[in-house]
Structures are given as structure tokens and as C-alpha cells.
C-alpha positions as CSV (number, residue, x, y, z in Angstrom):
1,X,-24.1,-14.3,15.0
2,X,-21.2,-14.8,13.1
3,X,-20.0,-12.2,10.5
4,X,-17.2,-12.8,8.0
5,X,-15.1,-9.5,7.6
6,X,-15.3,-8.0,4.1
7,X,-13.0,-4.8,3.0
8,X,-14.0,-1.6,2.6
9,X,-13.3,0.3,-0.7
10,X,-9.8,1.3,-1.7
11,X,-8.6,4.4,-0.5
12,X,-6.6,6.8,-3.7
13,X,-3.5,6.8,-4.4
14,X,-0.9,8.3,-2.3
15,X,0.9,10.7,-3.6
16,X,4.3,9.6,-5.1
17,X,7.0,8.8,-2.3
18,X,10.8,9.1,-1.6
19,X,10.6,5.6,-2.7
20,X,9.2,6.5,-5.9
21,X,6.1,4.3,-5.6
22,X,2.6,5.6,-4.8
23,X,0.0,3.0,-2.3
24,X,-3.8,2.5,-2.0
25,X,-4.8,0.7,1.0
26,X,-8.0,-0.8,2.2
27,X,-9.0,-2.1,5.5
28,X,-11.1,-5.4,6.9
29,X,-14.1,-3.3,7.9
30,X,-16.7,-3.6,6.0
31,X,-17.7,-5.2,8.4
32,X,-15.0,-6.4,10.7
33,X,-15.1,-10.0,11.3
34,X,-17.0,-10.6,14.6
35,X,-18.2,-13.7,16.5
36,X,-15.7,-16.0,15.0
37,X,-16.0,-14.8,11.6
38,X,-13.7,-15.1,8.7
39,X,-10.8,-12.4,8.3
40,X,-10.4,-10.6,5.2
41,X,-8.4,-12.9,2.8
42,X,-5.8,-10.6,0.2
43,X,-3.9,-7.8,0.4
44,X,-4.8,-4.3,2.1
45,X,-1.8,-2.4,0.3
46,X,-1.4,-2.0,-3.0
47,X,1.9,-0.6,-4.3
48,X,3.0,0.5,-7.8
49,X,6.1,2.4,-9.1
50,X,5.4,6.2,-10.1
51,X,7.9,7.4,-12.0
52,X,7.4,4.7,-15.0
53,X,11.0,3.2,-13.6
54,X,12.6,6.8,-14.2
55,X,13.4,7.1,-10.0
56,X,17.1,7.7,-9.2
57,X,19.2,6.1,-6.8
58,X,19.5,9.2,-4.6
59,X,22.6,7.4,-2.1
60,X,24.1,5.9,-5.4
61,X,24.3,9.8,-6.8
62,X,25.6,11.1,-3.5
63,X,28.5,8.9,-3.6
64,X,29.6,10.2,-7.5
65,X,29.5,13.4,-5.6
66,X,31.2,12.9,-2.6
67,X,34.6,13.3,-3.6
């Protein structure tokens, strides 16, 4: 039988990275496609900034301070 893959719930958010964005990701396993089944069609990250576009350049202020 033939079984389209579906995605399973999003995970939380991560906490808030280096990068200063956070992710949520989900996964095509809910069920897995089997048999010849469809893959999950979308994305399985989802990425947002977490600072409210407040991050600093950390290599940009090393360099003002190398000297």
C-alpha cells in the first residue's frame, strides 16, 4: 500500500543562537512516505530573528577593537 509522508508537529523554538535567530523544525514522519508514496512538500525549518534585529556584528566589533 502506498502511504504519502505527512509531518509531524513542530518541535519549540530553539533557544536563541550565536546567529541571533531561534529554529523550529519538523520532520516527514508522520508517517514516512512508504511504498512509493509522496514526500513531505515545504519546509522542515523554520527560522526567525530573536533579538527584534538588535544582534551585533560580533567580528565587525572585534575589528574597532583590534588596534
Amino acid at each position: 500500500m502506498t502511504t504519502d509522508g505527512r509531518w509531524s508537529t513542530w518541535s519549540s523554538w530553539s533557544i536563541c543562537g550565536p546567529d541571533c535567530k531561534y529554529h523550529k523544525r519538523r520532520t516527514c514522519t508522520n508517517p514516512p512516505p512508504t511504498n512509493g508514496g509522496r514526500p513531505c512538500q515545504g519546509k522542515d525549518i523554520m527560522t526567525t530573528n530573536c533579538t527584534g534585529g538588535l544582534c551585533r556584528d560580533v567580528e565587525t566589533d572585534n575589528e574597532k577593537y583590534k588596534n
